[in-house]
C-alpha positions as CSV (number, residue, x, y, z in Angstrom):
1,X,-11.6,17.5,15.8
2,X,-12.3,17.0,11.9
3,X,-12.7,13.2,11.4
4,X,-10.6,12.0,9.0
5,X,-13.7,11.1,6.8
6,X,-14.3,14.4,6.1
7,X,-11.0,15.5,4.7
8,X,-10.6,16.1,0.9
9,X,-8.4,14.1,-1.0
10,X,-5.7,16.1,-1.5
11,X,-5.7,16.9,2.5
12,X,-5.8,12.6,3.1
13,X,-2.9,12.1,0.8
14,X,-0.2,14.3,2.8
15,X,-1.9,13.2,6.3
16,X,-1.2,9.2,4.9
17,X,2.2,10.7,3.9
18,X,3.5,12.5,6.7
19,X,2.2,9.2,8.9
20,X,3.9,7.1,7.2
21,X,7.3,8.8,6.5
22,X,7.3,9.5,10.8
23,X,6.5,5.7,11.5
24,X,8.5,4.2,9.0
25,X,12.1,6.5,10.1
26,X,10.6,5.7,14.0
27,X,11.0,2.0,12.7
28,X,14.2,2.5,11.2
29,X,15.6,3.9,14.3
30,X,14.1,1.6,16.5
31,X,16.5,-1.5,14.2
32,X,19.2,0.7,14.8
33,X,18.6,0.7,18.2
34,X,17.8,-3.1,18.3
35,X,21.0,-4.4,15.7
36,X,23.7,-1.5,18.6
37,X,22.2,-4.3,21.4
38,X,23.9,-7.1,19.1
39,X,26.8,-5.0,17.1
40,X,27.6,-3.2,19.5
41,X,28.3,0.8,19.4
42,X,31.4,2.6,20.1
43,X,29.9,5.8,20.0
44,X,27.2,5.2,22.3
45,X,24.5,7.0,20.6
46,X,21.8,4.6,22.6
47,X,20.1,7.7,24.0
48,X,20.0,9.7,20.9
49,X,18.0,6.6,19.0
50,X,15.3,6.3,22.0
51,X,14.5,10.6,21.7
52,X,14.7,9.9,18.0
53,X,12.2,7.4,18.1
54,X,9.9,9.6,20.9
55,X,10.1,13.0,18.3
56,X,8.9,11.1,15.9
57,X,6.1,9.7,17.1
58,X,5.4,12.7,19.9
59,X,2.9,14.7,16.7
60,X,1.0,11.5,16.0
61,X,0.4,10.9,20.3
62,X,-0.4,14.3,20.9
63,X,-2.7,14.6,18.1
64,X,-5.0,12.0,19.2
65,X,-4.3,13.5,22.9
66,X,-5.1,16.7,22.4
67,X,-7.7,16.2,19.3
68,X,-6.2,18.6,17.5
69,X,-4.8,18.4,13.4
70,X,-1.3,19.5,13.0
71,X,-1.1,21.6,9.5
72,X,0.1,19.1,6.6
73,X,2.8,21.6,5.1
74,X,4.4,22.1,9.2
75,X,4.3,18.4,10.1
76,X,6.6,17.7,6.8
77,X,8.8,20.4,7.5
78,X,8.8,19.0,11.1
79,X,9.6,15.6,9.9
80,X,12.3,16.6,7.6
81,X,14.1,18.5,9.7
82,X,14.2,16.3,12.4
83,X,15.3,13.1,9.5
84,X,18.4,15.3,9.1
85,X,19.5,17.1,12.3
86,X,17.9,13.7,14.7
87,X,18.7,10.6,12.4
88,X,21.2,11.7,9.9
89,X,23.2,13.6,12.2
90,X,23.2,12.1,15.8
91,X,22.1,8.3,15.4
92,X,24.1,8.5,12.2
93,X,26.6,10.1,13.2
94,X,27.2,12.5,10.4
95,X,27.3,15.8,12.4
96,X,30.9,14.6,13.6
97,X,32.0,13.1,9.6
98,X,30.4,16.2,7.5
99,X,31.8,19.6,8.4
100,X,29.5,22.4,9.8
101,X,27.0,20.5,9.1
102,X,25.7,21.2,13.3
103,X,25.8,24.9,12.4
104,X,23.8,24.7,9.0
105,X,21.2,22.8,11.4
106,X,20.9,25.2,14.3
107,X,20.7,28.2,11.3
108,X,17.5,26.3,9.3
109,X,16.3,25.7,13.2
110,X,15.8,29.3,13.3
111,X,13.7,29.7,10.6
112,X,11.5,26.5,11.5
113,X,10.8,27.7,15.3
114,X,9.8,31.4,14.0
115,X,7.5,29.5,11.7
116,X,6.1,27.8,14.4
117,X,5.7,30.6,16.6
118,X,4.1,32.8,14.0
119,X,1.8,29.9,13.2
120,X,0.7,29.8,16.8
121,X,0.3,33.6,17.0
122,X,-1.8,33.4,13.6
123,X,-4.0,30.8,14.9
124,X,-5.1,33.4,17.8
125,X,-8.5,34.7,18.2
126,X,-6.8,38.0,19.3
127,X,-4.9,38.6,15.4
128,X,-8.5,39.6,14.3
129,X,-8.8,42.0,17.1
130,X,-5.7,44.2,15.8
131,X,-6.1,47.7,15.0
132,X,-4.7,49.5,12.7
133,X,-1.3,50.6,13.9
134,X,-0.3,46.7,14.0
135,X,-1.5,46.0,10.4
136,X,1.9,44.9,9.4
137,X,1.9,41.7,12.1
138,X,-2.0,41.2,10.6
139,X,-0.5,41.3,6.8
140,X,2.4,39.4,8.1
141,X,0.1,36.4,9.8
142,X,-2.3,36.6,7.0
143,X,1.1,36.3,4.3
144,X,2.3,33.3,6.4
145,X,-1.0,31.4,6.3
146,X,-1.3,31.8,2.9
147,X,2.4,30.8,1.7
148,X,2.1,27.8,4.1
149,X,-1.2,26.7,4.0
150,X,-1.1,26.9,7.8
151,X,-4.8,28.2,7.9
152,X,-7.3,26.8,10.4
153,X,-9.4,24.0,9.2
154,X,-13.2,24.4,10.4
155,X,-14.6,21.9,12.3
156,X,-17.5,19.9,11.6
């Protein structure tokens, strides 16, 4: 794993960020969850806070678990999708005031699971063994790592 000492600047600044902006909305769920104990809630949305609160922090736990760095650029995606399908939509409960909003969510859910799929194929020893005949998955991989900065950081 790449201590966090030897990151650049740049590469700090969005880690720091995407921490942050994943405890912080964890936090803000978690008084949501604390003030429906006192208020009350009609909708009972209890469950949706506490899986909330679990995706948000699941990156940071399995980070240090695993020892592994999560790509800056797919953890903020990550973390934005999940502040509007997650909080905005069920512990909010805007998926149920703002029409086909659930369906706008389930199509940009497409794109972010094929992102993460090719990101995991990318990251494969095996993508270097291709031959020729599969040079458009190759150009493909090579396109996605460099439009997303999802390339593998060396370790040290």
């Amino acid at each position: 794993m790449v201590e966090f000492e030897n990151f650049g600047k740049k590469r700090k600044v969005l880690f720091i960020i995407n921490y942050c902006l994943s405890v912080g909305f964890a936090l803000a769920t978690l008084a949501l969850l604390i003030s429906s104990f006192f208020i009350g809630d009609p909708n009972n949305r209890t469950f949706s806070w506490i899986m909330t609160i679990i995706c948000y922090i699941l990156p940071i736990i399995l980070q240090l678990i695993f020892k592994i760095r999560i790509a800056p650029s797919l953890y903020f995606i990550y973390i934005v999708f999940l502040t509007f399908s997650a909080f905005y939509g069920s512990c909010l409960n805007l998926t149920y005031t703002i029409p086909y909003i659930d369906k706008v969510q389930h199509f940009i859910w497409g794109y972010i699971s094929c992102f993460i799929g090719l990101y995991y194929i990318c990251r494969t020893k095996e993508i270097d063994k291709i031959k020729h005949k599969d040079d458009m998955t190759r150009a493909a991989c090579e396109k996605l790592k460099r439009v997303l900065s999802l390339k593998r950081y060396p370790r040290r």
